[in-house]
TORVEX-133641 format. One record per atom (N, C-alpha, C): residue in three letters; z, y, x. Coordinates in steps of 0.02 Angstrom, whole numbers, plus 50000, padded with zeros to 5 digits. Layout:
N
alaZYX;...
***
This chain:
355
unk578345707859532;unk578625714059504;unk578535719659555;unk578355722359545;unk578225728359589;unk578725735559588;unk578735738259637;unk579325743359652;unk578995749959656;unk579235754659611;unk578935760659633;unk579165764959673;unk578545769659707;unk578835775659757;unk578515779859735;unk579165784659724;unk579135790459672;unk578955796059710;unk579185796159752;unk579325802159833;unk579865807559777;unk580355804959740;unk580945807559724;unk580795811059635;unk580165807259600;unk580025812059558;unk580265809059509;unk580515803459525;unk581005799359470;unk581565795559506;unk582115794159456;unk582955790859475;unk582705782459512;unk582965782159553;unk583135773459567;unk582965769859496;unk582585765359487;unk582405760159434;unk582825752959449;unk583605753459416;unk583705746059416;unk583765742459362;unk583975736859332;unk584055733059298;unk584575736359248;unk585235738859281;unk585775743259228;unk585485749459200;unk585115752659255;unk584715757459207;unk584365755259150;unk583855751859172;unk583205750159131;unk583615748059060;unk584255743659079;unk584565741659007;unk584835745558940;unk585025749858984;unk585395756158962;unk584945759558879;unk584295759458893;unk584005761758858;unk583635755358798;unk584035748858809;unk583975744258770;unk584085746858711;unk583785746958644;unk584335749958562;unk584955748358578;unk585105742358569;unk585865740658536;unk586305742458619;unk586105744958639;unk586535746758704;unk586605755458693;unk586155759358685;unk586225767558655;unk586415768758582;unk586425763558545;unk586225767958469;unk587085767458436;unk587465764858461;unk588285763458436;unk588555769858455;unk588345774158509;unk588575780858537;unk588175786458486;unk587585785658451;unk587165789158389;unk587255787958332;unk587505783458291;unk587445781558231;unk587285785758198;unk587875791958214;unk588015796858173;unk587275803458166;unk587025802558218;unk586435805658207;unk585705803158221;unk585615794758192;unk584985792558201;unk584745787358145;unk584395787258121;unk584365782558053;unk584635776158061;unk584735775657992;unk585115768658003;unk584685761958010;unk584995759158061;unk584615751058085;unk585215746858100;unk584905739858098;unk585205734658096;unk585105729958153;unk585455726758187;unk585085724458234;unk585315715258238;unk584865713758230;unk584865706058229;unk584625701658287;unk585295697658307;unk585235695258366;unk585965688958360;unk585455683258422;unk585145680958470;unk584475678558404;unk583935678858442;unk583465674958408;unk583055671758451;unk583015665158413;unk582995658458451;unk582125659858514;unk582125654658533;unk581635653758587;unk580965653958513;unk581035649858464;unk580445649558426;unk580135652358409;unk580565660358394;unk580275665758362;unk579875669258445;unk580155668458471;unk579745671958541;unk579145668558536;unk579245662158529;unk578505657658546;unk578025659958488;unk578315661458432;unk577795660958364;unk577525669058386;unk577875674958430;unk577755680658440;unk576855680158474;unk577065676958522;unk576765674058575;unk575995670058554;unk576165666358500;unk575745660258521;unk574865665858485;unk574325659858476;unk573735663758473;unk573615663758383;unk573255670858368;unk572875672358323;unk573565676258275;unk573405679858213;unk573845684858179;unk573965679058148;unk574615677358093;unk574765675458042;unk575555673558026;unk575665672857979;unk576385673257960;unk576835667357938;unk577285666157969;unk577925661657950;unk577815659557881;unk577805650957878;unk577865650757803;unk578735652457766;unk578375652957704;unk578935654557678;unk579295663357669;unk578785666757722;unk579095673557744;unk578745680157687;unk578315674957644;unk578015683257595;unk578315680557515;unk578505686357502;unk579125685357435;unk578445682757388;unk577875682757395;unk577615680557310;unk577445674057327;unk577475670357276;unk577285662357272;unk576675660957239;unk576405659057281;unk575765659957250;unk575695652257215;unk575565650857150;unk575365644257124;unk574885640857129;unk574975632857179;unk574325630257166;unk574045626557130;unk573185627957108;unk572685623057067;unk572365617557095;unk572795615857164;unk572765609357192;unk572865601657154;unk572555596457132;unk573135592257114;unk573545589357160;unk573965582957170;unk574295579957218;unk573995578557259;unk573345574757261;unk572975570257299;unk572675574657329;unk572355582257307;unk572055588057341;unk572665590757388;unk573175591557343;unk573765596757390;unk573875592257472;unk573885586057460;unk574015580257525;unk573575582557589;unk572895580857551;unk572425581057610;unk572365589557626;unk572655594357588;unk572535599957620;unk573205599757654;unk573655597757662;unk574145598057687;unk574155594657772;unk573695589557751;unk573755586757824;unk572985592057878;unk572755592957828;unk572135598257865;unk572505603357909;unk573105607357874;unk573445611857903;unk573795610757951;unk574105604657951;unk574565602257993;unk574175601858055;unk573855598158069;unk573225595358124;unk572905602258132;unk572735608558101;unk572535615258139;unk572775618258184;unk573495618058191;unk573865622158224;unk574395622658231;unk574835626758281;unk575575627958254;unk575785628758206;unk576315628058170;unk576725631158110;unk577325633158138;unk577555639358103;unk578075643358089;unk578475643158035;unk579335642358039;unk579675642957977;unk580415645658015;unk580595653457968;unk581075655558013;unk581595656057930;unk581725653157884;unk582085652957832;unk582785658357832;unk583165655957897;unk583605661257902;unk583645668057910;unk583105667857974;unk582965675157991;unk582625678757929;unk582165674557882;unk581855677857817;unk582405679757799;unk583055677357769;unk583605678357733;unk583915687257739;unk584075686557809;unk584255692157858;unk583945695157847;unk583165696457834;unk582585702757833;unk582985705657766;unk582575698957728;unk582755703057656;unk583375704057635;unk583925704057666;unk584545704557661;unk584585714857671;unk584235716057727;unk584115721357743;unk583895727057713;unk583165724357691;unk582935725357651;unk583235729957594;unk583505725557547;unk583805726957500;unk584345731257518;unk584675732857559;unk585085738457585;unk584825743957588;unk584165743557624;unk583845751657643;unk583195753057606;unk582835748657550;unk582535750457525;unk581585745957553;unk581725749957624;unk581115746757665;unk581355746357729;unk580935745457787;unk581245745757843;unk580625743257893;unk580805748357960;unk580125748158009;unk580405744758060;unk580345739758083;unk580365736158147;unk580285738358209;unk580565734758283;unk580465735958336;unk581045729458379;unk580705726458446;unk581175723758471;unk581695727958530;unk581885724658572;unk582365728758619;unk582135736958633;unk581505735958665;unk581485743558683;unk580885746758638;unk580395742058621;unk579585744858610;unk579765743558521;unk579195746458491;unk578955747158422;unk578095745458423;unk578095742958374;unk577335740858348;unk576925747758318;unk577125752258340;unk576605759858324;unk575775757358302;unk575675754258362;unk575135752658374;unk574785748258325;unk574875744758269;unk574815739358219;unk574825743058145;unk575065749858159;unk575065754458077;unk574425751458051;unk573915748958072;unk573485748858015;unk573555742457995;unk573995736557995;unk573955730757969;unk574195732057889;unk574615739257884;unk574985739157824;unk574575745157786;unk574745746857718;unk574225751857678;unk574615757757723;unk573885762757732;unk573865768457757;unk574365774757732;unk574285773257681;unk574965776257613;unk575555778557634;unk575775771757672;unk576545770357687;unk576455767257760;unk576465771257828;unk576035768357883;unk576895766257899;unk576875757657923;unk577475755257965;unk577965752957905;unk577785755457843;unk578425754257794;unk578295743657776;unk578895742057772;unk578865735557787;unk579515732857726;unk579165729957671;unk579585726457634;unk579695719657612;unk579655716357646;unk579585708557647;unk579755706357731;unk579865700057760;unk579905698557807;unk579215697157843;unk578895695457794;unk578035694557796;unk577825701857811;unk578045704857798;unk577815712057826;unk577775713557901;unk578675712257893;unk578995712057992;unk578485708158022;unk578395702558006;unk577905697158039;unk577455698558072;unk577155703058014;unk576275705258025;unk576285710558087;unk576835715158054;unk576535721158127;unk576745717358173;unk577455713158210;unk577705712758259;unk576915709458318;unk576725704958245;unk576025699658277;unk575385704758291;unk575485708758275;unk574915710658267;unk574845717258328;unk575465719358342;unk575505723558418;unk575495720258491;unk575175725158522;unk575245723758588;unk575745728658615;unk575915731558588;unk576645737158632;unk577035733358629;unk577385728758587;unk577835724058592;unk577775718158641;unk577275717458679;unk577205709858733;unk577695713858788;unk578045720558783;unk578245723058845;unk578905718858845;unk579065717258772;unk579785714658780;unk579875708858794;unk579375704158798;unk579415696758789;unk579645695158877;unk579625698758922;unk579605695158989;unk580025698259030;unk580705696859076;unk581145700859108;unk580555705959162;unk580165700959196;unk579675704259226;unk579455710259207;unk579075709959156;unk578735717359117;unk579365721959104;unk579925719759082;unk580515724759047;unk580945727159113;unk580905723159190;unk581235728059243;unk580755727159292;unk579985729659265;unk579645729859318;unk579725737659366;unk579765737659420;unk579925743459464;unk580485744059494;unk580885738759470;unk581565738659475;unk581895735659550;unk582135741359585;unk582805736359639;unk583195732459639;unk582955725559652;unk583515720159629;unk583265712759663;unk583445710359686;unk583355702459695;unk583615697559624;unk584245699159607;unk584405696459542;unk584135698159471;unk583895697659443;unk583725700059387;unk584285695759318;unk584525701359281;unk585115699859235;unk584775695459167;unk585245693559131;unk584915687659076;unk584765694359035;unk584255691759011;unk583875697558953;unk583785691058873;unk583715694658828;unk583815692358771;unk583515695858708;unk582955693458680;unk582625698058638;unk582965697658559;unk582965702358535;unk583415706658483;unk582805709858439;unk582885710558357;unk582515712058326;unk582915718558290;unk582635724558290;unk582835727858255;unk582585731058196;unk582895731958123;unk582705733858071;unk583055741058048;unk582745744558067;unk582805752958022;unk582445755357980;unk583015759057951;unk582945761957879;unk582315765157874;unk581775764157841;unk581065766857823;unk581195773657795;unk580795778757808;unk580845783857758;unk580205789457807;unk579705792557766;unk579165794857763;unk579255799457831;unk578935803857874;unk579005805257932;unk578615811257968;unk578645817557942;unk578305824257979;unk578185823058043;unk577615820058063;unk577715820858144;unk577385828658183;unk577375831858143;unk577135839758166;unk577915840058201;unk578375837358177;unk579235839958186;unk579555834358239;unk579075832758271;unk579215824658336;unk579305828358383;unk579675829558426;unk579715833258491;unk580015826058551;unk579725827858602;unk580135823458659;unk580405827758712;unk580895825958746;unk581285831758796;unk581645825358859;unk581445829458899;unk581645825158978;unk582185830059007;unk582575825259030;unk583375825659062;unk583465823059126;unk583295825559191;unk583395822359243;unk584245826759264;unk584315822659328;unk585155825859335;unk585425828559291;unk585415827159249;unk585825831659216;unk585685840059197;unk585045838459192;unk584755845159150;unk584005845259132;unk584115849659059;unk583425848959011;unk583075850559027;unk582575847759048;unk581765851059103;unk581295853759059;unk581245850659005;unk580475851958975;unk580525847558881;unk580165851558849;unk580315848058772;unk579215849958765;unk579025843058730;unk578415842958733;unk578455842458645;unk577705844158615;unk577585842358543;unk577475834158548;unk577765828958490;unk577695821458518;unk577135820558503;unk576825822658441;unk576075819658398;unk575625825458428;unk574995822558465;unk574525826858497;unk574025829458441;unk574175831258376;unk573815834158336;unk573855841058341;unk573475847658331;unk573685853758322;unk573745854958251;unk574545858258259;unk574755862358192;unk574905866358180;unk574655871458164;unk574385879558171;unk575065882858164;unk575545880658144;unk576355884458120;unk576745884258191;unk576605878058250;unk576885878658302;unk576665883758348;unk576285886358362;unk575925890958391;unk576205898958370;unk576645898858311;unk577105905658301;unk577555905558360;unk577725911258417;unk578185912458441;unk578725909658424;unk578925913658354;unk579915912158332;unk579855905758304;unk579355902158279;unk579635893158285;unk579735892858341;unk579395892858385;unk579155889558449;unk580025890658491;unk580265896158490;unk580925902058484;unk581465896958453;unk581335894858400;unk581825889558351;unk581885882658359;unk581255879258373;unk581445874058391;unk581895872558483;unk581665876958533;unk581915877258576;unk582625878258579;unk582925882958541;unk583555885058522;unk584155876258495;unk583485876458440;unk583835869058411;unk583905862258477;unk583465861058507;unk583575857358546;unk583845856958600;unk584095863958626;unk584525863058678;unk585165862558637;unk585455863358591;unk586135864958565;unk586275860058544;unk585545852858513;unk585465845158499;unk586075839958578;unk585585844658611;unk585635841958677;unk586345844358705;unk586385850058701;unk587165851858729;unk587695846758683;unk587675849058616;unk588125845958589;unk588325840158554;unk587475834858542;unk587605828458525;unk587405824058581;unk586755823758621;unk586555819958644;unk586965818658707;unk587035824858775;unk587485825958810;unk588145822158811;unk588365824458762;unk589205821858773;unk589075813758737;unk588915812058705;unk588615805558710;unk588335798558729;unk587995802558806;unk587585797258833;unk588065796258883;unk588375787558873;unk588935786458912;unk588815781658962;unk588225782859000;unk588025779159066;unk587905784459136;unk587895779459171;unk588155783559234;unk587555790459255;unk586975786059256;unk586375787659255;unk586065793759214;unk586125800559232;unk585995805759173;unk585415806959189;unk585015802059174;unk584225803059181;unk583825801359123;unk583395802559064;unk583245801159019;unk582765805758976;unk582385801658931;unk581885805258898;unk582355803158822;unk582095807558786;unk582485806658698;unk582105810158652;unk581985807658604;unk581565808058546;unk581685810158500;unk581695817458476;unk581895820158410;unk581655819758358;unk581725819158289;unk581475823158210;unk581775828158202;unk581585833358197;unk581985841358192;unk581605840858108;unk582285844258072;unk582605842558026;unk581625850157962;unk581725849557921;unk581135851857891;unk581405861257896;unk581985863657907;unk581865871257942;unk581995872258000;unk582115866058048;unk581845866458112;unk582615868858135;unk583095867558115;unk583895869558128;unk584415864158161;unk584015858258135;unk584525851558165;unk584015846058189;unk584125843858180;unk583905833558208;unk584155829358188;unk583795822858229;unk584055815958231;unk583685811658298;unk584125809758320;unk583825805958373;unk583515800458375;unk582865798358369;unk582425792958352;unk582405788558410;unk582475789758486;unk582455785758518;unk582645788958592;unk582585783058644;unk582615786358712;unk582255780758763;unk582095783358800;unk581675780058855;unk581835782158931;unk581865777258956;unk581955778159035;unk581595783259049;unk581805787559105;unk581165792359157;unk581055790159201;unk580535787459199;unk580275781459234;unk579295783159208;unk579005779859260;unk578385782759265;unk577835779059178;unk578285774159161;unk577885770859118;unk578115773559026;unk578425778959048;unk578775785158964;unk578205788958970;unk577905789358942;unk577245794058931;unk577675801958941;unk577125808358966;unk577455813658968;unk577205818958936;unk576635814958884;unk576345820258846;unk576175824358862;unk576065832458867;unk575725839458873;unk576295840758960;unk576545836558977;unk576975838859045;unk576455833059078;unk576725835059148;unk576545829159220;unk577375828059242;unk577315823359260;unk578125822259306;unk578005826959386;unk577485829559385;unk577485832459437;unk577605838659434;unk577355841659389;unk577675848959330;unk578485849059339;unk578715843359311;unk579435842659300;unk579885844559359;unk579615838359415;unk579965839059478;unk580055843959498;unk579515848459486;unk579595856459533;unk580145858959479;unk580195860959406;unk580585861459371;unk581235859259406;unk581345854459401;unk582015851859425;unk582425854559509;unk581745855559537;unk581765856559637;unk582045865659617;unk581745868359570;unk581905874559567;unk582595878359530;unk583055871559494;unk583625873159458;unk584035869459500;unk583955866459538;unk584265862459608;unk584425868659624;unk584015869559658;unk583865877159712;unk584555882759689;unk584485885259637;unk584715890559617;unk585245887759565;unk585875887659570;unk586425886159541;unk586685888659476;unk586535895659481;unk586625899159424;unk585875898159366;unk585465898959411;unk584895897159353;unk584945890159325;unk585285886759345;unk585465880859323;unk585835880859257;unk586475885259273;unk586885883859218;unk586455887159139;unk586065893359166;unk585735897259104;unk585045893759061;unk584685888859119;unk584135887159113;unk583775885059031;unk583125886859009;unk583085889158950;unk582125883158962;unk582205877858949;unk581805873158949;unk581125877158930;unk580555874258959;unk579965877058919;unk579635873558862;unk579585875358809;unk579045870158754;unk578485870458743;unk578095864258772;unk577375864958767;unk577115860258681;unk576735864058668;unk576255860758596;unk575355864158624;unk575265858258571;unk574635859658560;unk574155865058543;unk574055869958570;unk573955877958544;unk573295878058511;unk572725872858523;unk572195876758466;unk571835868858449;unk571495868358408;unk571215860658397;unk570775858958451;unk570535864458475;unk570065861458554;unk570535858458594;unk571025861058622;unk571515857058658;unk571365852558705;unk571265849558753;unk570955843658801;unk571205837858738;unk572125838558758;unk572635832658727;unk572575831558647;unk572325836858606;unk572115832458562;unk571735829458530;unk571995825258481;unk571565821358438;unk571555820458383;unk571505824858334;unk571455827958256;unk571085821658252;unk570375821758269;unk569955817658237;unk569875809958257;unk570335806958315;unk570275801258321;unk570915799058309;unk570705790258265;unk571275788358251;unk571955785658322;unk572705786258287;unk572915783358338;unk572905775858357;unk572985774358390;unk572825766458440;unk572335761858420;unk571675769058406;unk571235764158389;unk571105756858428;unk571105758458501;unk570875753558509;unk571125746658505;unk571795746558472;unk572245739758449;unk571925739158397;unk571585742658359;unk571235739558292;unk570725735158279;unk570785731558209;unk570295726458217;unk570085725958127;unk569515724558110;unk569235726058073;unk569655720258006;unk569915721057942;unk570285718157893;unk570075710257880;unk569385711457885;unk568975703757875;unk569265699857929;unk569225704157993;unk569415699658049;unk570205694158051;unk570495698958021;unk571315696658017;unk571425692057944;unk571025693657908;unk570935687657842;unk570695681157879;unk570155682957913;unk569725676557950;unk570415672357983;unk570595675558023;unk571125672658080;unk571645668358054;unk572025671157999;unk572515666457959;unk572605658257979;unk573015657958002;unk572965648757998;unk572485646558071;unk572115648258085;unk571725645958153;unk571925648258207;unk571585646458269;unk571715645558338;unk570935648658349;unk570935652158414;unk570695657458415;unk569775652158442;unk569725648558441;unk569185643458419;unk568865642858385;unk569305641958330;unk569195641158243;unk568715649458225;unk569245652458256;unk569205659158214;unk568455660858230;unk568275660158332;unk567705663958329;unk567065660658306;unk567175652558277;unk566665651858245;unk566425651958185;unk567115652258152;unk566995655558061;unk566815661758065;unk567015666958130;unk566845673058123;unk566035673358146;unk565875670958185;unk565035670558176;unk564745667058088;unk564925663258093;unk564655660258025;unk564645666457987;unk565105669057977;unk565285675857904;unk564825681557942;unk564635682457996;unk564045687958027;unk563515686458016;unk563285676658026;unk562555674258019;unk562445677457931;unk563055675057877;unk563045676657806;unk562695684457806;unk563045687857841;unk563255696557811;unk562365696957832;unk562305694757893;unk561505696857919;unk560845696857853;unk561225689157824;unk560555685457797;unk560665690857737;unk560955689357704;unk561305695557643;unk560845703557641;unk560915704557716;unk560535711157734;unk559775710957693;unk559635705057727;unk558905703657736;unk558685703357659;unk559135699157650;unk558735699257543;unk558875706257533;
***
């Protein structure tokens, strides 16, 4: 585990910090202003392992349609023992219960464990409805199918940087929130060191020609310090007033909701800022006491589609993506299996060409 040296441009990294920003450790102090989620916990060692183990595929039992088979007995047997002898199997019956228990409360619902979300996996589900998840077979698919989520599986990775010889029992937790469609032109992120608002960035690096008006630009700033003075602030009830936090500002740009928070810590992305930007920010409201109390954050967005930072035209996390055939292929196999049916179906596609 390795320790970072900041030369002061970030807080001490320990274990109570790092926790702090666990969900079910911040979101009981938000309820009132962050969508509603559920959080389901202890879950067993198996489900870690099935997180874990190799190739995409899903818990039996975990997708609501039943599909009928034209097997007879004597066929259903020997395909049965074929499966068995391929690979691991998965069966989480209860935790299915729990999904769709959820489910049916909120309609749909987007997943994430302790700290991370499967962002990165939107394309396992229709483009339509990116992350919307209605089945447990759903949860399944993105959780398997991200790599932002391996951050949670290991105390190592989750207090890496951290001062400590002891490291505290950690325990992975699944959380289910309320689905519902998502302007990210209206995503802002805003960093909080000591105890004051340094900087509010646009979250989605797309350009959108309406942010670039002065008096939004004027409005949302307004809105988010007054977010910050008067919900987030008196709220965050750890010792540590160091923190990044994640807004949806509301569709006239007057209120919010707090979607998340993340350590300030070097591994919170800082979008259109540097932490080195910040520090001086911060070295200079240190400095001056009164500019402190007045201090009026700066908001950076995306100002024209050239932009370095954005990316109108490339998808996000592409590079977690993998082509649909590929993840049909994978089903049921071990990553063996897979890459030699997946040549076989290339030798096909080739010959195919050729006629």
């Amino acid at each position: 585990m390795s320790i970072v040296n900041n030369d002061g441009k970030f807080p001490c990294l320990t274990p109570d910090y790092i926790l702090a920003f666990q969900f079910s450790n911040w979101y009981p102090s938000f309820t009132r202003v962050s969508p509603k989620s559920t959080i389901i916990r202890p879950l067993g060692e198996d489900f870690k392992h099935y997180l874990e183990s190799d190739s995409i595929f899903v818990p039996e039992g975990s997708e609501d349609v039943v599909i009928e088979s034209t097997l007879s007995d004597d066929d259903g047997d020997d395909e049965r023992e074929d499966i068995a002898t391929a690979g691991e199997h998965f069966s989480f019956p209860e935790l299915d219960e729990r999904i769709r228990s959820v489910i049916r409360e909120y309609n749909a619902v987007f997943p994430k464990l302790n700290f991370s979300s499967p962002k990165d996996a939107s394309w396992v589900l229709p483009a339509s409805s990116p992350l919307k998840c209605t089945s447990p077979a759903d949860v399944y698919l993105l959780l398997k199918s991200s790599d932002f989520i391996t951050h949670d599986f290991s105390i190592e990775s989750v207090f890496d940087g951290c001062r400590a010889d002891n490291l505290p029992v950690y325990e992975l937790e699944l959380v289910l929130r309320k689905w519902y469609p998502v302007d990210r032109s209206r995503e802002v992120r805003c960093f909080v060191r000591s105890d004051v608002l340094l900087g509010i960035t646009q979250r989605d690096t797309n350009f959108y020609d309406f942010m670039i008006d002065p008096e939004i630009q004027k409005t949302i700033r307004t809105t988010v310090c007054n977010l910050w003075e008067e919900v987030v602030r008196p709220n965050w009830n750890f010792p540590q007033k160091d923190y990044v936090f994640d807004l949806l500002l509301t569709r006239g740009l007057s209120g919010g909701h707090v979607i998340d928070f993340n350590p300030y810590a070097p591994h919170t992305d800082p979008l259109l800022f540097t932490y080195e930007e910040l520090h001086e920010v911060l070295s200079k409201a240190v400095q001056d006491a009164s500019a402190r109390r007045t201090f009026f954050p700066e908001l950076r967005v995306i100002e024209s589609p050239i932009h370095p930072a954005a990316t109108q035209s490339m998808p996000a996390y592409q590079h977690n993506r993998v082509p649909i055939e590929a993840l049909t292929l994978s089903k049921g196999r071990n990553i063996v299996e897979f890459g030699e049916i997946w040549q076989e179906e290339v030798t096909r596609a080739l010959r195919e060409d050729d006629d």
